[in-house]
MOPAC internal coordinates of N, CA, C and O (Angstrom, degrees):
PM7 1SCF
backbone

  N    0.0000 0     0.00 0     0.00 0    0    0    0
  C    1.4495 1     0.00 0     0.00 0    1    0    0
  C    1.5325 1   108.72 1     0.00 0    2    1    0
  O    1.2310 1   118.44 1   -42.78 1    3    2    1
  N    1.2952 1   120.57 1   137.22 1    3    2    1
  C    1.4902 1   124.06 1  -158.58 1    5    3    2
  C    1.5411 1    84.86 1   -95.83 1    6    5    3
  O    1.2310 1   128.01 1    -7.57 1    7    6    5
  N    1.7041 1   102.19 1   172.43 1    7    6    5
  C    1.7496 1   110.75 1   166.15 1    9    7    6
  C    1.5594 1    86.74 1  -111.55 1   10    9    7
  O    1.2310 1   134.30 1   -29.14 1   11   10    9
  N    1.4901 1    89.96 1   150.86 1   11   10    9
  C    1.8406 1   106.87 1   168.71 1   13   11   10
  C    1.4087 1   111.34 1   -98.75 1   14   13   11
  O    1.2310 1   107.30 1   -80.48 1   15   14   13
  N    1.5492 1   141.28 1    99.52 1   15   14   13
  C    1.0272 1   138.14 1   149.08 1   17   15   14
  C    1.4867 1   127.92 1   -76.28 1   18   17   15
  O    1.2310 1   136.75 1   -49.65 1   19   18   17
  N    1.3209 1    85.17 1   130.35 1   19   18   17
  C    2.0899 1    86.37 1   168.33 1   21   19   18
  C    1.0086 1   130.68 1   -65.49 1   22   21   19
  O    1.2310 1   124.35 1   -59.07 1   23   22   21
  N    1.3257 1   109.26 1   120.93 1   23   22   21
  C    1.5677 1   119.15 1   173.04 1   25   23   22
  C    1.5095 1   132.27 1   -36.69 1   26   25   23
  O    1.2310 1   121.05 1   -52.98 1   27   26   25
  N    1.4715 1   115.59 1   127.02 1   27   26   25
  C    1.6231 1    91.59 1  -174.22 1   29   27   26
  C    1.5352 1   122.58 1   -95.17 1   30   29   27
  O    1.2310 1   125.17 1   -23.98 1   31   30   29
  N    0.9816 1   107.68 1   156.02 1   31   30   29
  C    1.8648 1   119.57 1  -173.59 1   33   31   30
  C    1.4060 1   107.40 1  -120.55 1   34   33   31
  O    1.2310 1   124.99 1   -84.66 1   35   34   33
  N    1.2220 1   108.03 1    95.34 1   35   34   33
  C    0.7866 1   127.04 1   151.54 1   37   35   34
  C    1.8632 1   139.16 1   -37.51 1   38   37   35
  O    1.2310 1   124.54 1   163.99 1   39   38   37
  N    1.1233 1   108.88 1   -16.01 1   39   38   37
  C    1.5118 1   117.85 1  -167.40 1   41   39   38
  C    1.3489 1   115.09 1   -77.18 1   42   41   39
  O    1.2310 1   116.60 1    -8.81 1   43   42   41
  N    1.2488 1   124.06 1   171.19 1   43   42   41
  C    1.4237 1   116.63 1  -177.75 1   45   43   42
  C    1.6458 1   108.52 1   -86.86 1   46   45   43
  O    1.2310 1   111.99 1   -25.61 1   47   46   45
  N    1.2571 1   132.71 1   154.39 1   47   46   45
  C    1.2056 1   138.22 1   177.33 1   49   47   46
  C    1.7202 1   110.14 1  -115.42 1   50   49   47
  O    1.2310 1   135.62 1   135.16 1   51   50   49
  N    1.2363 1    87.37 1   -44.84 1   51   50   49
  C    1.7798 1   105.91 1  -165.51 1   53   51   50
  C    1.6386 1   115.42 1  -153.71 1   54   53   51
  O    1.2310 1   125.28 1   -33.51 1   55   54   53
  N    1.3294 1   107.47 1   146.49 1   55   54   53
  C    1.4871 1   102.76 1   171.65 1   57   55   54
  C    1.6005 1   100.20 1  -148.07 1   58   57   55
  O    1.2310 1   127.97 1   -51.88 1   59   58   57
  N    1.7561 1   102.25 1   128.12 1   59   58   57
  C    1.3696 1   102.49 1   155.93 1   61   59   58
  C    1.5341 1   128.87 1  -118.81 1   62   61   59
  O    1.2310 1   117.23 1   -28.04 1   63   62   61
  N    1.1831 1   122.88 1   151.96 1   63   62   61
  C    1.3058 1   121.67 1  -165.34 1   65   63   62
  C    1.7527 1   123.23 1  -122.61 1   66   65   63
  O    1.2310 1   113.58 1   -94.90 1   67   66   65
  N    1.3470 1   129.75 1    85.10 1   67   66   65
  C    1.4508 1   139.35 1  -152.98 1   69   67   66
  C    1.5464 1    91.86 1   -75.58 1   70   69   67
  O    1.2310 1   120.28 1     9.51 1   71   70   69
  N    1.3583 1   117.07 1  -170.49 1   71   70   69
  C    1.4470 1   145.71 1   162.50 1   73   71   70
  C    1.6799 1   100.53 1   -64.20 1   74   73   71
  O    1.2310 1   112.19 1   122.72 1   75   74   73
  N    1.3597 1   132.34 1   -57.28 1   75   74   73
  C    1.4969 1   117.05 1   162.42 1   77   75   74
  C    1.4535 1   140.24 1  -133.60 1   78   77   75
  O    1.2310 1   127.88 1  -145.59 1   79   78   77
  N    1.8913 1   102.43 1    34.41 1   79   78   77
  C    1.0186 1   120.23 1  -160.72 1   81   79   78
  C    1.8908 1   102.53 1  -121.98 1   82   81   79
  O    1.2310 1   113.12 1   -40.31 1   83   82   81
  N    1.3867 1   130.61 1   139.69 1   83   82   81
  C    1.2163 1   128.53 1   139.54 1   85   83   82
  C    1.4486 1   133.18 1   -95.46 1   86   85   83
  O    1.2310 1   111.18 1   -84.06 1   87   86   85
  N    1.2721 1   134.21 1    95.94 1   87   86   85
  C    1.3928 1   130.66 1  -173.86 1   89   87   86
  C    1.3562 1   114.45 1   -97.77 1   90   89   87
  O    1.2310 1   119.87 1   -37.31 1   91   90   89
  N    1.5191 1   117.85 1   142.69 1   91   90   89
  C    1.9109 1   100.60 1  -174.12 1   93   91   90
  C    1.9662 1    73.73 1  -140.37 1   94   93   91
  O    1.2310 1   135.61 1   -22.48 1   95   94   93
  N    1.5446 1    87.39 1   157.52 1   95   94   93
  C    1.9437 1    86.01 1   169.77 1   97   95   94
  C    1.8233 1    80.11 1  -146.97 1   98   97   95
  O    1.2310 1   137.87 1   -51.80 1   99   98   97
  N    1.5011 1    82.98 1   128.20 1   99   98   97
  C    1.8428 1   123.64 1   167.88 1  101   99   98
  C    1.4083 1    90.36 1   -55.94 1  102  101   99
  O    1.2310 1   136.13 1   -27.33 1  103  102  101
  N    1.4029 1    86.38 1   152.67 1  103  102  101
  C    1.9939 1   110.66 1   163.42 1  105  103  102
  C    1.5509 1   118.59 1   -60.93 1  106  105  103
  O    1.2310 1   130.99 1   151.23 1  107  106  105
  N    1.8543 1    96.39 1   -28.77 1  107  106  105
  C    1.5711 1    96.43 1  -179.18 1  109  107  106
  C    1.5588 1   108.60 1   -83.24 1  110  109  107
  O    1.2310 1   115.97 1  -177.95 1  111  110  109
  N    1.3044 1   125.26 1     2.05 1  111  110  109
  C    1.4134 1   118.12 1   162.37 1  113  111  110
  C    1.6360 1    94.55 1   111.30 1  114  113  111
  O    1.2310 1   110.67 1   167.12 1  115  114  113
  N    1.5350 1   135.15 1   -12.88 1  115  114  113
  C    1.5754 1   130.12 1   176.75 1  117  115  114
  C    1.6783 1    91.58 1   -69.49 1  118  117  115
  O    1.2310 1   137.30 1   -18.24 1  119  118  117
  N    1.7154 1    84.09 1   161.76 1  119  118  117
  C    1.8638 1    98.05 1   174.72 1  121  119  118
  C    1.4552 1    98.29 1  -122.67 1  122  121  119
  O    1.2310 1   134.57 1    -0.21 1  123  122  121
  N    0.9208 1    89.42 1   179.79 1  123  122  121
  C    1.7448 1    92.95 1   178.39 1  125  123  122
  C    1.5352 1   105.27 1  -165.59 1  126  125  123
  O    1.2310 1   113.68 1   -66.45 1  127  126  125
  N    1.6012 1   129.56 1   113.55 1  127  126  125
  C    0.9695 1   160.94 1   179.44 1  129  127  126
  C    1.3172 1   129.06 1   -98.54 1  130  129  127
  O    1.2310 1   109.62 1  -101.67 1  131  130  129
  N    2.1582 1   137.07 1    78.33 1  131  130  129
  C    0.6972 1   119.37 1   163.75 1  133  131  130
  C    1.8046 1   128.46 1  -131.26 1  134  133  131
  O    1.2310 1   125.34 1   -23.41 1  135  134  133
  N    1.3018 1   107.34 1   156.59 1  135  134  133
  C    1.2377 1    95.88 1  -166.07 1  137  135  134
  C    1.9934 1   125.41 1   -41.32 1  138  137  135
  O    1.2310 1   143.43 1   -37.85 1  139  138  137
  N    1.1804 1    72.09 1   142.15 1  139  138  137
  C    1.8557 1    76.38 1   173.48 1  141  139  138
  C    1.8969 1   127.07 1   -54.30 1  142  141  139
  O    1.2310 1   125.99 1   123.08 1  143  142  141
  N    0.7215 1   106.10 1   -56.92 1  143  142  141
  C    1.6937 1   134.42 1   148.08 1  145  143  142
  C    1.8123 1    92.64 1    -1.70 1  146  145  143
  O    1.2310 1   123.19 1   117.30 1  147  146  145
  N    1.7837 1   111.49 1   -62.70 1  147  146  145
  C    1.6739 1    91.89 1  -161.85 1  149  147  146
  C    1.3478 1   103.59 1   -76.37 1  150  149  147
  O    1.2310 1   114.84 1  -156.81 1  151  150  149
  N    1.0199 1   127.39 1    23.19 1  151  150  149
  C    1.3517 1   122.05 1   160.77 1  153  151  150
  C    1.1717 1   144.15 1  -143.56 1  154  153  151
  O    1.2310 1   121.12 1   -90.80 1  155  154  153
  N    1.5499 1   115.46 1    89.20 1  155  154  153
  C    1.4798 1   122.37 1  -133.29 1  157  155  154
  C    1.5211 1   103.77 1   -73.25 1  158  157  155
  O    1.2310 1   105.52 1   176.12 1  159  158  157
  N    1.4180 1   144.44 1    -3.88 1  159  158  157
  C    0.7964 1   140.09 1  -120.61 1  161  159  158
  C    1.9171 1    84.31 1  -119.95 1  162  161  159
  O    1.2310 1   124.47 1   129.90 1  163  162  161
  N    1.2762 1   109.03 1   -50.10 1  163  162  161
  C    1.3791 1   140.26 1   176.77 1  165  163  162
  C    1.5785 1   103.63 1   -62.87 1  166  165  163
  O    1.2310 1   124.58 1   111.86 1  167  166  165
  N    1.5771 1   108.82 1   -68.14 1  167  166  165
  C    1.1972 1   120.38 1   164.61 1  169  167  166
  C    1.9375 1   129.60 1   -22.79 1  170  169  167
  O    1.2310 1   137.62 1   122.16 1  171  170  169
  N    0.9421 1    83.47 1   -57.84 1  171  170  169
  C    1.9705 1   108.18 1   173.97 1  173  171  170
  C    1.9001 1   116.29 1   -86.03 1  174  173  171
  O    1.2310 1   132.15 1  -178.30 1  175  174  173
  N    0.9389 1    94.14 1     1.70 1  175  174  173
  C    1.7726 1   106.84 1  -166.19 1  177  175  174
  C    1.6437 1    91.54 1   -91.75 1  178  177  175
  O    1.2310 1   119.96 1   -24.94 1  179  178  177
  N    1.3473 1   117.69 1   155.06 1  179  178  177
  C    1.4908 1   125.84 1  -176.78 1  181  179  178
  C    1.6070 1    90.45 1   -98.41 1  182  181  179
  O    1.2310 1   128.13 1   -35.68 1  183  182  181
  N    1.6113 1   101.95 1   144.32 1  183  182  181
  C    1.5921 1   109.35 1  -165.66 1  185  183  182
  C    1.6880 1    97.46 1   -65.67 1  186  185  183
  O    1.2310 1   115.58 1   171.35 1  187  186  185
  N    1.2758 1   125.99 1    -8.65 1  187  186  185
  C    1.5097 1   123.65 1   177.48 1  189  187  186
  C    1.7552 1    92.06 1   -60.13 1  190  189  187
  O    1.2310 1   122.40 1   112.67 1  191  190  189
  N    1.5694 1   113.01 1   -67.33 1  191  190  189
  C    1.1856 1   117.56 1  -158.11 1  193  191  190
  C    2.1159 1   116.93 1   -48.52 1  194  193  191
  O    1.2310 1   132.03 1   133.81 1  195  194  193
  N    1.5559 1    94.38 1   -46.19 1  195  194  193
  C    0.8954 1   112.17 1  -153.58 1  197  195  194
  C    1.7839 1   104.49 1   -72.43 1  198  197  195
  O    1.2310 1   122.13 1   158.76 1  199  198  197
  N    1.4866 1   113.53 1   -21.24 1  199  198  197
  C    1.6403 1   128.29 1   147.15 1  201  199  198
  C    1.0770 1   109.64 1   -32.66 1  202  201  199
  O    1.2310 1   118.67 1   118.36 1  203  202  201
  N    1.3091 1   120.13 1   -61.64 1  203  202  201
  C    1.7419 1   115.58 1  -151.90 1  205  203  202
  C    1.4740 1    90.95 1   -72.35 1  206  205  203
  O    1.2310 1   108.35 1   -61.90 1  207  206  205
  N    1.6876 1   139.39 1   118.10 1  207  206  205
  C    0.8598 1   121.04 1   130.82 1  209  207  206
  C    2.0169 1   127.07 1  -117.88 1  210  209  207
  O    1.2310 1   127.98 1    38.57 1  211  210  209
  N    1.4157 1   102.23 1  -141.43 1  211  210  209
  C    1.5410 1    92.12 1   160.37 1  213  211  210
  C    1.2629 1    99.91 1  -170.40 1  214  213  211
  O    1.2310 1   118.73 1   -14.26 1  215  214  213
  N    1.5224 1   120.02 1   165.74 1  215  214  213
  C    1.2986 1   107.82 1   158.73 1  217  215  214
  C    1.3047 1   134.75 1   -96.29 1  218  217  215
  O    1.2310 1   113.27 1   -28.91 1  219  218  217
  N    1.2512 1   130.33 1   151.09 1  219  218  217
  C    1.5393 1   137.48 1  -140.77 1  221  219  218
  C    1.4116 1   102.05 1  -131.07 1  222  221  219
  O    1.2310 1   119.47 1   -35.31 1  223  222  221
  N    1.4652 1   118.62 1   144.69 1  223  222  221
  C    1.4359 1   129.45 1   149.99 1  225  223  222
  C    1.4524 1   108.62 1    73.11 1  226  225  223
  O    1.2310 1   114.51 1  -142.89 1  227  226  225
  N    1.0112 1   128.01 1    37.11 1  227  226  225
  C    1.8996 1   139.02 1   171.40 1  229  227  226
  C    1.7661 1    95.95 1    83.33 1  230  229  227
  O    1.2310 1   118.14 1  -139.83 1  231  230  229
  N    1.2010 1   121.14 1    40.17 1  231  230  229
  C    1.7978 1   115.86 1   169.55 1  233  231  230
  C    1.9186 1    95.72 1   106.90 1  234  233  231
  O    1.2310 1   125.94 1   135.14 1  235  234  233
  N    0.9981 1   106.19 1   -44.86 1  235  234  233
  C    1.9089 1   117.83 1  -172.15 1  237  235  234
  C    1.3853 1   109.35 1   -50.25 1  238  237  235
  O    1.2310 1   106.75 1   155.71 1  239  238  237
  N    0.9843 1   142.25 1   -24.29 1  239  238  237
  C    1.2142 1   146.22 1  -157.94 1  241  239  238
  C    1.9129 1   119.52 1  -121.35 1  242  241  239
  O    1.2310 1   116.36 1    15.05 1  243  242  241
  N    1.2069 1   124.53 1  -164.95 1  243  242  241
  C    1.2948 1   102.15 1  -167.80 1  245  243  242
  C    1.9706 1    73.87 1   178.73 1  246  245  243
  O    1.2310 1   117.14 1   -55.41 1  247  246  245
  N    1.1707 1   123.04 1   124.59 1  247  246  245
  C    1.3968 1   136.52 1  -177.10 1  249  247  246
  C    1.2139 1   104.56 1  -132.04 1  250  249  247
  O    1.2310 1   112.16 1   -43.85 1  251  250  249
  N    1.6031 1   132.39 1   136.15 1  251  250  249
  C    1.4912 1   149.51 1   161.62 1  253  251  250
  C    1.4693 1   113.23 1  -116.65 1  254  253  251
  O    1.2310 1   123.39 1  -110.44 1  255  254  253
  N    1.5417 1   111.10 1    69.56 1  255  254  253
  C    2.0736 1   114.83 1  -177.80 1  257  255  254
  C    1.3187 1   100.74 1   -21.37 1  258  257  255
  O    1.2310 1   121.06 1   115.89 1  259  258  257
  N    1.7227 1   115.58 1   -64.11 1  259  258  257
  C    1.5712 1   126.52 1  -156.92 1  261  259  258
  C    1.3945 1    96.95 1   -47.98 1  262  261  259
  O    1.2310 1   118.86 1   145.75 1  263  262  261
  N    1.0608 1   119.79 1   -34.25 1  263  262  261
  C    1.7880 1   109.11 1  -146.89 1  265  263  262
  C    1.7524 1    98.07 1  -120.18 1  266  265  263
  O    1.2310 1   120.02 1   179.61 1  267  266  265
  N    1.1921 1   117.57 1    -0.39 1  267  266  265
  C    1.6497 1   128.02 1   179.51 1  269  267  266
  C    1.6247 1    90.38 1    55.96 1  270  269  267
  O    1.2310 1   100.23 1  -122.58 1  271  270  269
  N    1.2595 1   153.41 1    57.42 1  271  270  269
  C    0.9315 1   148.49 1   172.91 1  273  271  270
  C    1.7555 1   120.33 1  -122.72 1  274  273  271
  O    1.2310 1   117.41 1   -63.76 1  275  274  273
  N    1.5158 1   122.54 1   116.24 1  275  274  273
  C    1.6233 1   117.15 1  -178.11 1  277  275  274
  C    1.1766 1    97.89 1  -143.29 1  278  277  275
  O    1.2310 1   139.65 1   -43.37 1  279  278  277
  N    1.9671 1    79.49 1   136.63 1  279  278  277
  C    1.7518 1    94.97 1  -172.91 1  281  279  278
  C    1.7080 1    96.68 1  -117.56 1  282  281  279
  O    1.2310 1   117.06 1    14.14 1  283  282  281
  N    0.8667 1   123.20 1  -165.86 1  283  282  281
  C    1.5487 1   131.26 1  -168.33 1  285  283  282
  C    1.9175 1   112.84 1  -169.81 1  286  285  283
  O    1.2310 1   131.75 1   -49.84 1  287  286  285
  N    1.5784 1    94.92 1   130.16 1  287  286  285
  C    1.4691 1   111.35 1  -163.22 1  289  287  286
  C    1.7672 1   109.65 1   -54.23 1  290  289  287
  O    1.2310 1   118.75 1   160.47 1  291  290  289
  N    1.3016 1   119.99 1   -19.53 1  291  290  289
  C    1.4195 1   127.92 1  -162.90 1  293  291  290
  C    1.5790 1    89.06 1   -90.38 1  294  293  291
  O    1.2310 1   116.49 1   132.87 1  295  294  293
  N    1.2683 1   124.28 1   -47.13 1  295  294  293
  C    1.3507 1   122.55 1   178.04 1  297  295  294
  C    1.0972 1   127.39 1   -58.17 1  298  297  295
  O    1.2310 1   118.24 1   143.05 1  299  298  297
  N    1.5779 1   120.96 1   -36.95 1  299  298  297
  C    1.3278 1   143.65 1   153.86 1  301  299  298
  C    1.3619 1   114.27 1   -32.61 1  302  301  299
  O    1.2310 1   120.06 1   101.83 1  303  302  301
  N    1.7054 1   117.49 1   -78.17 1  303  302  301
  C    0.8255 1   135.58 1   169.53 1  305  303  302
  C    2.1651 1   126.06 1   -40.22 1  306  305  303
  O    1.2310 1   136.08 1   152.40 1  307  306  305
  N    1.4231 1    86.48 1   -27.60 1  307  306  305
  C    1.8086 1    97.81 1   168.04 1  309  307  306
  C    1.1901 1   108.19 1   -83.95 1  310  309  307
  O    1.2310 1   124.23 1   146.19 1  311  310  309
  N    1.1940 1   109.48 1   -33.81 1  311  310  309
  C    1.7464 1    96.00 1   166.55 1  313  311  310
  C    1.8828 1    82.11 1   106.13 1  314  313  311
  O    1.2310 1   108.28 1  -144.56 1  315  314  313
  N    0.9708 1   139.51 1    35.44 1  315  314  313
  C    1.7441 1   135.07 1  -164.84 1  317  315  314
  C    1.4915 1    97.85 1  -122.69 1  318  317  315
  O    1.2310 1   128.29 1   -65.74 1  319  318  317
  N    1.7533 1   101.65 1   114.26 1  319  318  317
  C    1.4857 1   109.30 1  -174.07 1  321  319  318
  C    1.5647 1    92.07 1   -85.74 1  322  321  319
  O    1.2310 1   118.19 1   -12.66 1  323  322  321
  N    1.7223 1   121.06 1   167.34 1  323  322  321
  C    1.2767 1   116.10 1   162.93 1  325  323  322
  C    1.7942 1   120.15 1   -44.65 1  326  325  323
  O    1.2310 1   125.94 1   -24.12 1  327  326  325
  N    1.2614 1   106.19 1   155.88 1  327  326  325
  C    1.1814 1   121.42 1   166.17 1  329  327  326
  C    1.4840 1   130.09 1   -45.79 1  330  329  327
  O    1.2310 1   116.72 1   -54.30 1  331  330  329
  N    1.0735 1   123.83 1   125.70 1  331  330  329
  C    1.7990 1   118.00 1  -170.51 1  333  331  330
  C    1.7150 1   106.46 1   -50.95 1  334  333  331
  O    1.2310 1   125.99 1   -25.21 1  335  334  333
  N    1.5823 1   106.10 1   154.79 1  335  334  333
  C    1.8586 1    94.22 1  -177.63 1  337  335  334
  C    1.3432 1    85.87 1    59.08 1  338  337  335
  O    1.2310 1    91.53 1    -5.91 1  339  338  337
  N    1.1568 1   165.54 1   174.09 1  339  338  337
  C    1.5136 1   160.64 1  -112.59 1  341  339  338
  C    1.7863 1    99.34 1    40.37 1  342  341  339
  O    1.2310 1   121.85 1   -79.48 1  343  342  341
  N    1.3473 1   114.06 1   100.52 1  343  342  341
  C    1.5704 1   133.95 1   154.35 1  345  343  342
  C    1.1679 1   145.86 1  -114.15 1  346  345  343
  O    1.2310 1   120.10 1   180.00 1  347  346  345

């Protein structure tokens, strides 16, 4: 007799954004919590800017127009801060 696990979904559901925290929670119900810091771009952005976002790329993605800045849930999930020199 097999076990039935739920499929995971990857997509964005939600995103909140603290003084030095990024939190996003998947459709499948995981959260994902990482510091603000790996992403200087976000990091340096006025919390007005860093509001405006949208979602990007069929749910996967995560776009800020104001700040030209896109992050993506798989990247999240690797745990992969921006690139060094990343501004």
């Amino acid at each position: 007799m097999g076990i039935l696990a739920p499929s995971a979904d990857e997509r964005l559901a939600d995103l909140q954004i603290t003084e030095d925290t990024l939190s996003v929670r998947l459709m499948d119900g995981r959260s994902i919590s990482v510091p603000l810091e790996w992403y200087p771009r976000l990091a340096h952005a006025s919390a007005e800017a860093r509001a405006v976002w949208e979602i990007a790329g069929g749910g996967y993605g995560i776009h800020w127009p104001e700040i030209n800045e896109d992050l993506s849930t798989e990247g999240l999930l690797r745990g992969a801060p921006a690139p060094r020199g990343a501004t």
